[in-house]
PALOTOR-925945 format. One record per residue: residue in one letter; chain; z, y, x of N, C-alpha, C, O in turn. Coordinates in Angstrom, 2 decimals. Example, Ala and Ser with C-alpha at 12.3 -4.5 7.8 and 13.67 -1.06 7.14 Angstrom:
(pt 'a'; 'A'; (7.80; -5.69; 13.19); (7.80; -4.50; 12.30); (7.80; -3.30; 13.20); (8.46; -3.32; 14.24))
(pt 's'; 'A'; (7.08; -2.25; 12.85); (7.14; -1.06; 13.67); (7.87; 0.03; 12.90); (8.04; 1.14; 13.41))
end
This chain:
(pt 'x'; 'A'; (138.90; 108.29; 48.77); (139.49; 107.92; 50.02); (139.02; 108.90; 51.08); (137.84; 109.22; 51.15))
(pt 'x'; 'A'; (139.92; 109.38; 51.89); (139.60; 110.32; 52.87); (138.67; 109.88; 53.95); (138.68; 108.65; 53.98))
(pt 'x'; 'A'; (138.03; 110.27; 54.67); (137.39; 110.10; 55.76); (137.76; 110.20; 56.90); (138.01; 111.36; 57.20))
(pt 'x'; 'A'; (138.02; 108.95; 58.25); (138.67; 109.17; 59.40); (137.83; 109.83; 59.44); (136.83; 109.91; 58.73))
(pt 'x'; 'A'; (138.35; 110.69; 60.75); (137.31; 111.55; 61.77); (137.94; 111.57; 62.95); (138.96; 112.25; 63.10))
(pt 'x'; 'A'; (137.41; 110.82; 63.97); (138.07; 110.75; 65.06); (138.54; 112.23; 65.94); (138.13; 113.38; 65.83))
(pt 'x'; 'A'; (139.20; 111.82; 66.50); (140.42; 113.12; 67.34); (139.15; 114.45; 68.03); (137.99; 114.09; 68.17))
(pt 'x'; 'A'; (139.37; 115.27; 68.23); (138.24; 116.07; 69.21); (138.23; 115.75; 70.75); (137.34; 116.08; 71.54))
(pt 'x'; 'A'; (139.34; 115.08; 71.02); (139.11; 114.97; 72.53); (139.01; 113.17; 72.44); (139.68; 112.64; 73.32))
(pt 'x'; 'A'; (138.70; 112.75; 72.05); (138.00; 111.35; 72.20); (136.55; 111.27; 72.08); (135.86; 112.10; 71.49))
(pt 'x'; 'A'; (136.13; 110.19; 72.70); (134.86; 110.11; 73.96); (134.21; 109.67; 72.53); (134.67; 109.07; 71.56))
(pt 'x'; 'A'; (132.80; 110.31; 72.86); (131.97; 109.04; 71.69); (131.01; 108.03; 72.03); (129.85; 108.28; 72.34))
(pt 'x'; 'A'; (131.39; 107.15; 71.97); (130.14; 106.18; 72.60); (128.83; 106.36; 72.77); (127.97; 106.61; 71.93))
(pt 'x'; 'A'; (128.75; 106.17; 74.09); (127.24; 106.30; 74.37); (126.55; 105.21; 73.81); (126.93; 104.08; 73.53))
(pt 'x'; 'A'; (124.84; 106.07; 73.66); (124.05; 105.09; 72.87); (123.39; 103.98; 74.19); (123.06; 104.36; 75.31))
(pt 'x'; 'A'; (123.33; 102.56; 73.68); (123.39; 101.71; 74.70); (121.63; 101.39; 74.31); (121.06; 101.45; 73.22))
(pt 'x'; 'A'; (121.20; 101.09; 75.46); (119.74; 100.43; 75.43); (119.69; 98.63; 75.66); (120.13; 97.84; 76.50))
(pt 'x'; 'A'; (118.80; 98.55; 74.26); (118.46; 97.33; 74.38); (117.84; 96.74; 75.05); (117.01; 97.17; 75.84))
(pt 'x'; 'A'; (118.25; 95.25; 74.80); (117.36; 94.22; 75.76); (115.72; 94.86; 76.33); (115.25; 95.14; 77.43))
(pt 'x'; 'A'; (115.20; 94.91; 74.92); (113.85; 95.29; 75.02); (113.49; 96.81; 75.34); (112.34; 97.24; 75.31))
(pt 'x'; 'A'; (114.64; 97.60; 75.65); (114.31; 99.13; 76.14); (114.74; 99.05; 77.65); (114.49; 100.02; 78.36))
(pt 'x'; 'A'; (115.37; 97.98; 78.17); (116.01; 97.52; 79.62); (114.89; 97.05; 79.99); (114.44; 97.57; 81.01))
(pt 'x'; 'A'; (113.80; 95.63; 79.14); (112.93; 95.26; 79.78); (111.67; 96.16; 80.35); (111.09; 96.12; 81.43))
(pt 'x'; 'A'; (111.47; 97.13; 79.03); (110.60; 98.02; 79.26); (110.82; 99.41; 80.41); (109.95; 100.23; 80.69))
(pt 'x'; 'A'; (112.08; 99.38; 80.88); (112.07; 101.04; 81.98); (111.71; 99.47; 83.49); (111.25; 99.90; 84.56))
(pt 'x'; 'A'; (111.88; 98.36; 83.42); (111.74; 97.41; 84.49); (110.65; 97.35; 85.06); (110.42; 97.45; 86.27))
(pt 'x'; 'A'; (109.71; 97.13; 83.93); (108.35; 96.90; 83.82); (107.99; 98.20; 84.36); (107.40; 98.14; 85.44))
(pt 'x'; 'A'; (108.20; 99.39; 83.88); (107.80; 100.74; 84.30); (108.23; 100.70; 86.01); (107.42; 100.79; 86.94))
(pt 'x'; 'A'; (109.22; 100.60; 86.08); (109.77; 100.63; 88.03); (108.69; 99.76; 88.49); (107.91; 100.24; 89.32))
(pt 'x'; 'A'; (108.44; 98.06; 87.91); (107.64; 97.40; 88.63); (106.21; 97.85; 89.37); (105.81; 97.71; 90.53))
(pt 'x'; 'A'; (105.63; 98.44; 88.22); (103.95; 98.94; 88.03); (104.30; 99.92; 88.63); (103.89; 99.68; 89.77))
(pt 'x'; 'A'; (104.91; 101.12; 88.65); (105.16; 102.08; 89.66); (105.49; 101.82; 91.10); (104.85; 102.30; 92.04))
(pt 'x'; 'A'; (106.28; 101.22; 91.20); (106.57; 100.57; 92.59); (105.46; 100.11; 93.74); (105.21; 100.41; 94.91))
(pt 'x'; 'A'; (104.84; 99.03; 92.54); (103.69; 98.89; 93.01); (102.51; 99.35; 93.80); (101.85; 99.12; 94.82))
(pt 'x'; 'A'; (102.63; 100.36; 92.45); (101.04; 101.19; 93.17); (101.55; 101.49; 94.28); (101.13; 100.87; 95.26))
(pt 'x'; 'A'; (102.81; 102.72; 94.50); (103.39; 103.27; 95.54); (103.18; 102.00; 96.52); (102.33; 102.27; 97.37))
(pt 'x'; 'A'; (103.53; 101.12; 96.61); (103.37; 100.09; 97.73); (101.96; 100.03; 98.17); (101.57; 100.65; 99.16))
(pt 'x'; 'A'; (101.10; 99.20; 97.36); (99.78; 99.25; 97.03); (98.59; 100.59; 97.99); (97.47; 100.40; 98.46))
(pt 'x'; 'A'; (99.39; 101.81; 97.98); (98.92; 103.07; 98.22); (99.52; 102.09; 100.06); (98.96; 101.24; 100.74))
(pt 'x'; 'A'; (100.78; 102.77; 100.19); (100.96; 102.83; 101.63); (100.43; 102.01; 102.55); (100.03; 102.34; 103.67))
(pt 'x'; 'A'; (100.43; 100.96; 102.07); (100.13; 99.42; 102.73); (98.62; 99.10; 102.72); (98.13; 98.19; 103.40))
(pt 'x'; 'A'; (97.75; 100.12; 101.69); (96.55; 100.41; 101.69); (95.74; 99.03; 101.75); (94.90; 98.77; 102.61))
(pt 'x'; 'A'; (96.15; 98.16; 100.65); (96.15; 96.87; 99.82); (94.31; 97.07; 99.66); (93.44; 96.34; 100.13))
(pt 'x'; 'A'; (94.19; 98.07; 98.98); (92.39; 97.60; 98.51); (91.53; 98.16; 99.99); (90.36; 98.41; 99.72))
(pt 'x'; 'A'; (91.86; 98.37; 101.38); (91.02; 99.15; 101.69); (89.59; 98.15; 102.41); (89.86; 96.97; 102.59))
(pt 'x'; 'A'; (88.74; 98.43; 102.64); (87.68; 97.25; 102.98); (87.14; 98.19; 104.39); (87.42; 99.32; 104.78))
(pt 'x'; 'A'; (86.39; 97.31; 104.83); (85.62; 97.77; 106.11); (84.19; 98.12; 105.70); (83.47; 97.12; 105.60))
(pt 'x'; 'A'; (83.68; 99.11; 105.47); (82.57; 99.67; 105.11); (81.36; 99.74; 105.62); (81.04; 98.62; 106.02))
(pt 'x'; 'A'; (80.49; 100.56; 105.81); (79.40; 100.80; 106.89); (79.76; 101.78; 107.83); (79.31; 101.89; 108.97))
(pt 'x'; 'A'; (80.86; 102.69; 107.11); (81.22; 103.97; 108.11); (82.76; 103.36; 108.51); (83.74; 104.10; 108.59))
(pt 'x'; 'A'; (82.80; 102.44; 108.66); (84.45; 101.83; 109.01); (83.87; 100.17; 110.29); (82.89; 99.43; 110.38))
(pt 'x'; 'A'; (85.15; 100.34; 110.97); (85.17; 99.30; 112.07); (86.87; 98.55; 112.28); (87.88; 99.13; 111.87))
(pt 'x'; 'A'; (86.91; 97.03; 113.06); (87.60; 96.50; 112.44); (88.42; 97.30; 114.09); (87.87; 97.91; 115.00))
(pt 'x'; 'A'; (89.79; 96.96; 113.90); (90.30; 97.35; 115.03); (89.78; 97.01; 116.34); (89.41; 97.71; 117.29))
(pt 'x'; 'A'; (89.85; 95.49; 116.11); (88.60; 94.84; 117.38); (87.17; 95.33; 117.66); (86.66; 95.27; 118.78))
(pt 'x'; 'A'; (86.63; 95.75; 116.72); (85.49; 96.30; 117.04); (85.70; 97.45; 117.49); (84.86; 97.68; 118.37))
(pt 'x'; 'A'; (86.66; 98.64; 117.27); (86.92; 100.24; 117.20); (87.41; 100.01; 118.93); (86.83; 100.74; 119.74))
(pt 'x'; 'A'; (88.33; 99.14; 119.42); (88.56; 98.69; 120.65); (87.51; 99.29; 121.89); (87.30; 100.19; 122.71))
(pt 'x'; 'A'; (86.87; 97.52; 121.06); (85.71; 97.19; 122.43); (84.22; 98.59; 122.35); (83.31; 98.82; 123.15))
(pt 'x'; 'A'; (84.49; 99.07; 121.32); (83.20; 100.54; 120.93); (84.01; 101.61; 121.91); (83.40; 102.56; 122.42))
(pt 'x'; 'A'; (85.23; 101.41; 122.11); (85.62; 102.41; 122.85); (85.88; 102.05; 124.44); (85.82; 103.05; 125.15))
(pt 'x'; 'A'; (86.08; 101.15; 124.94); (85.70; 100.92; 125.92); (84.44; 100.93; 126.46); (84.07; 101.10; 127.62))
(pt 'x'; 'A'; (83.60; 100.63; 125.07); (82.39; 100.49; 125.91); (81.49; 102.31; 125.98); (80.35; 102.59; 126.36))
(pt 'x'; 'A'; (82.63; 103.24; 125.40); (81.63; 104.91; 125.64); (80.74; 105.07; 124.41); (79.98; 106.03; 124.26))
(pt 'x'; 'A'; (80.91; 103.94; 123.41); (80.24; 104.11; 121.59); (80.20; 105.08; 120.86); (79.37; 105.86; 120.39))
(pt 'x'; 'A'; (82.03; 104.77; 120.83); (82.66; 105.93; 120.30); (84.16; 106.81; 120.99); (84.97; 106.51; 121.87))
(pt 'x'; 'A'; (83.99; 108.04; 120.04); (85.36; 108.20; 120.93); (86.55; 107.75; 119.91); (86.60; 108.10; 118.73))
(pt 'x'; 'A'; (87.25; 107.13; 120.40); (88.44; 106.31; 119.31); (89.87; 107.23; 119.17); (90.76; 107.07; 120.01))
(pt 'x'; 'A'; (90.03; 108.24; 118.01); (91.16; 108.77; 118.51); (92.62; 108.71; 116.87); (92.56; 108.87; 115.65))
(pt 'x'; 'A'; (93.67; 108.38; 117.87); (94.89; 108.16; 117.16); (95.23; 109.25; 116.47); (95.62; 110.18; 117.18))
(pt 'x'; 'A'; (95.22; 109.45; 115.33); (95.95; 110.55; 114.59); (96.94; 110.49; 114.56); (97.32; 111.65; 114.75))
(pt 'x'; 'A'; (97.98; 109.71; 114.41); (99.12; 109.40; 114.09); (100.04; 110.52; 114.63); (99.41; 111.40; 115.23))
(pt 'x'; 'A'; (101.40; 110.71; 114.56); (102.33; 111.22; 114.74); (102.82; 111.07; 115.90); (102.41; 109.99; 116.32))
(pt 'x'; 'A'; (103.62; 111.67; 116.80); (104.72; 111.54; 118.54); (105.39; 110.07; 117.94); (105.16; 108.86; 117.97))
(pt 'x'; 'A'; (106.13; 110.77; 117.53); (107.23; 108.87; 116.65); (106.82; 108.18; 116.44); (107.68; 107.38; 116.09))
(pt 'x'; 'A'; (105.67; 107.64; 116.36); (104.64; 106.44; 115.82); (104.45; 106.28; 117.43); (105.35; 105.70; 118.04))
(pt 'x'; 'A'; (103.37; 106.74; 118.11); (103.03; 106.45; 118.98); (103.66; 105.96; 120.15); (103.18; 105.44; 121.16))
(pt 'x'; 'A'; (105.06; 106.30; 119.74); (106.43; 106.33; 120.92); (106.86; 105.05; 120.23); (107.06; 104.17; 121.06))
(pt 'x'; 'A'; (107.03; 104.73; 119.21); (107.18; 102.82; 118.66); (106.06; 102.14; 118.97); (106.31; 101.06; 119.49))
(pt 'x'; 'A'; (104.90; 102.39; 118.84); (103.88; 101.23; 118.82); (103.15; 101.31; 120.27); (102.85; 100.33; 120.95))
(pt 'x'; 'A'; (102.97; 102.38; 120.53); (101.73; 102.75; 121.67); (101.33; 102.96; 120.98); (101.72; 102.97; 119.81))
(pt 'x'; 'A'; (99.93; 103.35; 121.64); (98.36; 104.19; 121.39); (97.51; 103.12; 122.56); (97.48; 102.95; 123.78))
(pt 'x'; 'A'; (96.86; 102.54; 121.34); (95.31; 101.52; 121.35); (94.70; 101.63; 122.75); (94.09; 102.68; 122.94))
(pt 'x'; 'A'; (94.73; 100.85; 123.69); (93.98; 101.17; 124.74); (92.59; 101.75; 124.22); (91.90; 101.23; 123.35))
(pt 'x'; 'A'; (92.33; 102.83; 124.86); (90.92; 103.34; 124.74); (91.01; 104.32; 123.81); (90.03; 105.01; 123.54))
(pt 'x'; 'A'; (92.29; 104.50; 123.16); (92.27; 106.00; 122.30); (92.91; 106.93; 122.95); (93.63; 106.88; 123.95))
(pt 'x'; 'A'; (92.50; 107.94; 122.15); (92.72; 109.32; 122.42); (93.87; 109.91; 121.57); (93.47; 110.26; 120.46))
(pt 'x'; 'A'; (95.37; 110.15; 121.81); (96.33; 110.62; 120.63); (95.85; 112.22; 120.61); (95.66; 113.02; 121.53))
(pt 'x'; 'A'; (95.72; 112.36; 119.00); (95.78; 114.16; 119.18); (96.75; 113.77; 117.26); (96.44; 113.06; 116.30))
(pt 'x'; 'A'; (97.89; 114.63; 117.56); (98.50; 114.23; 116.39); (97.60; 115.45; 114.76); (97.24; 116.62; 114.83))
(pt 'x'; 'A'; (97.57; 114.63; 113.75); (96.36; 115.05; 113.20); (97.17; 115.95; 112.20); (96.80; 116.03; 111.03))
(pt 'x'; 'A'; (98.46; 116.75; 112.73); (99.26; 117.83; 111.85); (99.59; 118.80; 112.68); (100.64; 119.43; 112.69))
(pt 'x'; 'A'; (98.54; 118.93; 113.47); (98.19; 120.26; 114.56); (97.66; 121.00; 113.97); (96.74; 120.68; 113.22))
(pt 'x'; 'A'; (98.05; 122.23; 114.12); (96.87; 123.48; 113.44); (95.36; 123.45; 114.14); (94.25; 123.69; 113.65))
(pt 'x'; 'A'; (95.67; 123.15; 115.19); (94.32; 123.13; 115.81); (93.86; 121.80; 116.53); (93.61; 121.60; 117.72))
(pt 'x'; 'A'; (93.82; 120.93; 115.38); (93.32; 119.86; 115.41); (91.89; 119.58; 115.82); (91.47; 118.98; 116.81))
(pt 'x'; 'A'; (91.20; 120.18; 114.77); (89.67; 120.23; 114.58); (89.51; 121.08; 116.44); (88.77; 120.66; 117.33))
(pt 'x'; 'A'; (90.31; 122.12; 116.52); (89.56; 122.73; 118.11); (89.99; 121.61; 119.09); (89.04; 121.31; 119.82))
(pt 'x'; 'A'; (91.21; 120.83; 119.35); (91.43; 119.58; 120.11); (90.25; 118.37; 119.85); (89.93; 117.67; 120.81))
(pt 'x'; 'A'; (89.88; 118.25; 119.08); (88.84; 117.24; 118.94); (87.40; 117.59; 118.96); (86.45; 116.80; 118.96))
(pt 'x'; 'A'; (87.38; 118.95; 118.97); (86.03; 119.44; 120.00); (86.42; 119.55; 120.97); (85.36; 119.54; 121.59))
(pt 'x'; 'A'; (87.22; 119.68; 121.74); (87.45; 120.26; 123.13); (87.11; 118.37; 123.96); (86.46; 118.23; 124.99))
(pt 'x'; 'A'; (87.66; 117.37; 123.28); (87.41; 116.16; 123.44); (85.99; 115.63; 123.50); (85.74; 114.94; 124.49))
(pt 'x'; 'A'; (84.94; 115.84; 122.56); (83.35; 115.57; 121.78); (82.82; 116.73; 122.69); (81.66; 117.04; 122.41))
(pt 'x'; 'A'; (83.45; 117.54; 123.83); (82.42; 118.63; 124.53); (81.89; 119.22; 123.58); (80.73; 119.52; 123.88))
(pt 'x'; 'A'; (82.29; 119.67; 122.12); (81.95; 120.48; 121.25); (80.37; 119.52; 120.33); (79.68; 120.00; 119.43))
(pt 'x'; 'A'; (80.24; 118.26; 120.88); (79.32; 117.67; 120.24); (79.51; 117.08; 118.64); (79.65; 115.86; 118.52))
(pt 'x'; 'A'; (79.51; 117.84; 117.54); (79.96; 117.06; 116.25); (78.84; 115.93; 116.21); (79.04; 115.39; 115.12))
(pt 'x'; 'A'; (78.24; 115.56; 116.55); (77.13; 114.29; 116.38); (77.55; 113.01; 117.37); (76.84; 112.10; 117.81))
(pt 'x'; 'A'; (78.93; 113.29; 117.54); (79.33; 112.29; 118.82); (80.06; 111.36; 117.66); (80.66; 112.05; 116.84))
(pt 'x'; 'A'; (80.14; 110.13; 117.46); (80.45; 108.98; 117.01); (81.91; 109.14; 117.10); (82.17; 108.94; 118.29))
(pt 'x'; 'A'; (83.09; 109.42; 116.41); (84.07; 109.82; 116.36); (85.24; 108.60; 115.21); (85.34; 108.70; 113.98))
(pt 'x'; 'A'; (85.80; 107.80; 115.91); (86.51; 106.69; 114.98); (88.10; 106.69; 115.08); (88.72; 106.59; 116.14))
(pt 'x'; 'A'; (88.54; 106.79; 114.09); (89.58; 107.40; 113.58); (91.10; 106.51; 113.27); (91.27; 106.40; 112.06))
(pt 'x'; 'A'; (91.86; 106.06; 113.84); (92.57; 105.46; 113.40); (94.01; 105.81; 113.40); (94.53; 106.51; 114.26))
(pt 'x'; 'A'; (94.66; 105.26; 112.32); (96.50; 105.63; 111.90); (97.36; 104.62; 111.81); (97.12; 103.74; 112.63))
(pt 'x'; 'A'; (98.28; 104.42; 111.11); (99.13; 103.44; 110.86); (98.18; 102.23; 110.32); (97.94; 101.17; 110.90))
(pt 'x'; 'A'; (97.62; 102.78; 108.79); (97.07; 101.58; 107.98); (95.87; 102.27; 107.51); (95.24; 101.36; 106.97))
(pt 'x'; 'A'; (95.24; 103.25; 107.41); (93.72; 103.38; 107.40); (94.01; 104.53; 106.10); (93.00; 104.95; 105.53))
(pt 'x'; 'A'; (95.40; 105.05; 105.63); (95.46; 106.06; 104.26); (95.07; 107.27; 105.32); (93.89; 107.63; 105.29))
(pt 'x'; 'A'; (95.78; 107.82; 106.09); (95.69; 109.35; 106.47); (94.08; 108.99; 106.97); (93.25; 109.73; 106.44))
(pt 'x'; 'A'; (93.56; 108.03; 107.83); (92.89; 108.62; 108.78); (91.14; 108.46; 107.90); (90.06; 108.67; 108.44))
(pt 'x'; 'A'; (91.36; 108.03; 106.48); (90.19; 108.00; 105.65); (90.64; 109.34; 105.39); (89.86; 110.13; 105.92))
(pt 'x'; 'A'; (91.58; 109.91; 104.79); (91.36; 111.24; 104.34); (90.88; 112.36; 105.71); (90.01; 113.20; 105.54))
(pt 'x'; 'A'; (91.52; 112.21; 106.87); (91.07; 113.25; 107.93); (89.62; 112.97; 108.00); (88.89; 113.94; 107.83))
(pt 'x'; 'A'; (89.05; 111.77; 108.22); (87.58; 111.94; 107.82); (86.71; 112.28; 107.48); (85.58; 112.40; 107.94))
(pt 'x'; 'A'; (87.43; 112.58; 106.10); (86.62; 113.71; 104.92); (86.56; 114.85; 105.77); (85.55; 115.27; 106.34))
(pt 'x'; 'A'; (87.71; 115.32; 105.81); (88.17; 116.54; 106.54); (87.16; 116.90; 107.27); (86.55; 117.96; 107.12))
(pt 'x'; 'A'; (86.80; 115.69; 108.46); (85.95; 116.52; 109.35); (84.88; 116.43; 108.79); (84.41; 117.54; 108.54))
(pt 'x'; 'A'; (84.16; 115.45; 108.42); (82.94; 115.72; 107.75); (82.63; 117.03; 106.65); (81.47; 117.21; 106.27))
(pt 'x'; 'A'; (83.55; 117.75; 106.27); (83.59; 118.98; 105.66); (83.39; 120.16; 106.57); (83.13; 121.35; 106.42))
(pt 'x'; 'A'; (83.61; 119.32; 107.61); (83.80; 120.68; 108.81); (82.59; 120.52; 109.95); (82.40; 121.14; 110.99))
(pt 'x'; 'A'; (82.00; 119.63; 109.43); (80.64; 119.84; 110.41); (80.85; 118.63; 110.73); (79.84; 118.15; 110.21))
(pt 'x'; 'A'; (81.50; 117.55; 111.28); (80.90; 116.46; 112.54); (80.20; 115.34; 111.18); (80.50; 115.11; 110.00))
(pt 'x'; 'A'; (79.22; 114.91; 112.08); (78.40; 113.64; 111.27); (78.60; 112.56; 111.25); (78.15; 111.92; 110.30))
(pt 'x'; 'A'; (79.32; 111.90; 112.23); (79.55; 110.38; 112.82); (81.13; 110.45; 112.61); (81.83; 110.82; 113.55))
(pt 'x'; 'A'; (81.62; 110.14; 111.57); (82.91; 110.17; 111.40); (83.23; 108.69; 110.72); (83.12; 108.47; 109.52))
(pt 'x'; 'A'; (83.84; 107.27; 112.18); (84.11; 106.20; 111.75); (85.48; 106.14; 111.12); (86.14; 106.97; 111.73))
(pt 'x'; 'A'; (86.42; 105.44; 109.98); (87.21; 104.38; 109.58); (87.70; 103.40; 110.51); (86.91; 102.69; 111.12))
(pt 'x'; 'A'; (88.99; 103.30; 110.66); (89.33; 102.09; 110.88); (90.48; 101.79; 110.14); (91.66; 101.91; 110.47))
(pt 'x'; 'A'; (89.92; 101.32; 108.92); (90.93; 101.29; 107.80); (92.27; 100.50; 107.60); (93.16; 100.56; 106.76))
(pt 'x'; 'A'; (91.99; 99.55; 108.98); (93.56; 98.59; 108.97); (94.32; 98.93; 109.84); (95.37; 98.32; 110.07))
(pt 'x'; 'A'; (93.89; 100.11; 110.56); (95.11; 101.01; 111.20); (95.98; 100.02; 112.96); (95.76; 99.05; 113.69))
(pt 'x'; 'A'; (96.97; 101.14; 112.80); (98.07; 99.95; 113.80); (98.14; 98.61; 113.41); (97.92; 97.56; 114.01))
(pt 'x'; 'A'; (98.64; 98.97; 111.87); (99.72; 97.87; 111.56); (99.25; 97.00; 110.53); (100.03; 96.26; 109.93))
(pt 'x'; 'A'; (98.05; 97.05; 110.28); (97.45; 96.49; 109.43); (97.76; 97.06; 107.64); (98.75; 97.55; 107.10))
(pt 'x'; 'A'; (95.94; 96.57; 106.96); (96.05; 96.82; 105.57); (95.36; 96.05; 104.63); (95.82; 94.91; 104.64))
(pt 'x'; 'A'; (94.42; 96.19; 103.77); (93.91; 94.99; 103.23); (92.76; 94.97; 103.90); (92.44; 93.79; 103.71))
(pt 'x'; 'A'; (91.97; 95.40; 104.51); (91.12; 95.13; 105.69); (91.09; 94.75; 106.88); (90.18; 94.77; 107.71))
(pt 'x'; 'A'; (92.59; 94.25; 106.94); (92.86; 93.74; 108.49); (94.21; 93.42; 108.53); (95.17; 93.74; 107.83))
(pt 'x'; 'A'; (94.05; 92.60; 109.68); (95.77; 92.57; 110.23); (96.38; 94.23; 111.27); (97.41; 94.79; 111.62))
(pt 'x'; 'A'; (95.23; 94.34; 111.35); (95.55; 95.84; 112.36); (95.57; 95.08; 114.09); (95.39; 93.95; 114.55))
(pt 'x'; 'A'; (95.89; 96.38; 114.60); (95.87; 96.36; 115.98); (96.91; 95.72; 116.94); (96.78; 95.16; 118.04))
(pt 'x'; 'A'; (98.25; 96.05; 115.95); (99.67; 95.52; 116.85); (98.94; 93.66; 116.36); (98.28; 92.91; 117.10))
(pt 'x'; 'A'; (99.22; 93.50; 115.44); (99.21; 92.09; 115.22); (97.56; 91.15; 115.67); (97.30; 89.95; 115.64))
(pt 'x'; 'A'; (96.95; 92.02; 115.95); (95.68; 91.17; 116.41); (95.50; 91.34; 118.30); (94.58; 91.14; 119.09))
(pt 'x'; 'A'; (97.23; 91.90; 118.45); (97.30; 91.69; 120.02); (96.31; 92.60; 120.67); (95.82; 92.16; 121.71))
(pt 'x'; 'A'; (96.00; 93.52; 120.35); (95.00; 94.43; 121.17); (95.98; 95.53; 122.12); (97.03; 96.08; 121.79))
(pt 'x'; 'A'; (95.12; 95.64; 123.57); (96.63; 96.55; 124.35); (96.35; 97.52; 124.20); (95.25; 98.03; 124.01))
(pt 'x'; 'A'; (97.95; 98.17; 124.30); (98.38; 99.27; 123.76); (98.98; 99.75; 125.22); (99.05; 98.93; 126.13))
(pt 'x'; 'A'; (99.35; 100.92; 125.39); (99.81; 102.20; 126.49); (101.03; 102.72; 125.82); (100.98; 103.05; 124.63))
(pt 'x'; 'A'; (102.08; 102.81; 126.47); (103.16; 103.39; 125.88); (102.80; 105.05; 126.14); (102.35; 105.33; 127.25))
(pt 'x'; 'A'; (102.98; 106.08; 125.24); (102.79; 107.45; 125.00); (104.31; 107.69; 124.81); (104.95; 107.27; 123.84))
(pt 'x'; 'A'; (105.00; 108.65; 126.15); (106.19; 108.94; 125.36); (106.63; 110.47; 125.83); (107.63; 111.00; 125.33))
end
């Protein structure tokens, strides 16, 4: 008996994924998703010995403690404000590090507390400066808008200055 062989210009069915190869790319989006969330929203971050809560980073800066300064971005600061008592220097300046001496009177031993959206960028600029000489380099790991160390600043009602 001969063998059909279908036409050359007819389609060949694509190979279809099963239940259990559908459940498994799901599971993969979920756990990925996750972390990605997890990361931004900065879910594990805690308040440390070198970290302060927004309320505390506040009233330390009113009271001349520390100097409290906003890293954040123009567009951020132009939605939320900037923290009474901080200082905006946006922290994707080339000459960041010389703006934040020109601020510390060139003092790196000046108590310097750091805050962003949710506490991801402004733990890493931290490092940063502490690589670069200053010693007193605070955390404020729940940011504006809060993270797992806080509700943050907008939501714990602390005043803000419109920057525009």
């Amino acid at each position: 008996m001969a063998k059909k062989v279908p036409p050359a210009n007819s389609a060949t069915p694509s190979p279809r994924l099963s239940r259990r190869g559908v459940l498994a790319l799901g599971a993969i989006g979920i756990v990925t998703g996750g972390a990605g969330a997890a990361r931004w929203f900065n879910i594990w971050a805690e308040n440390g010995e070198a970290a302060l809560s927004a309320a505390e980073a506040h009233q330390a800066a009113l009271a001349g403690e520390v100097t409290l300064i906003d890293i954040r971005r123009p567009d951020e600061w132009a939605l939320t404000g900037v923290g009474e008592g901080a200082i905006p220097i946006d922290m994707r300046r080339g000459d960041f590090i010389e703006a934040l001496m020109h601020v510390v009177r060139g003092d790196t031993t000046r108590p310097v507390a750091l805050i962003c959206a949710r506490g991801v960028r402004s733990h890493h600029q931290g490092a940063k400066l502490l690589s670069a000489g200053f010693t007193r380099i605070i955390d404020v790991p729940e940011g504006m808008l809060g993270s797992g160390a806080g509700p943050g600043w907008i939501k714990r009602g602390l005043p803000v200055r419109r920057k525009g």
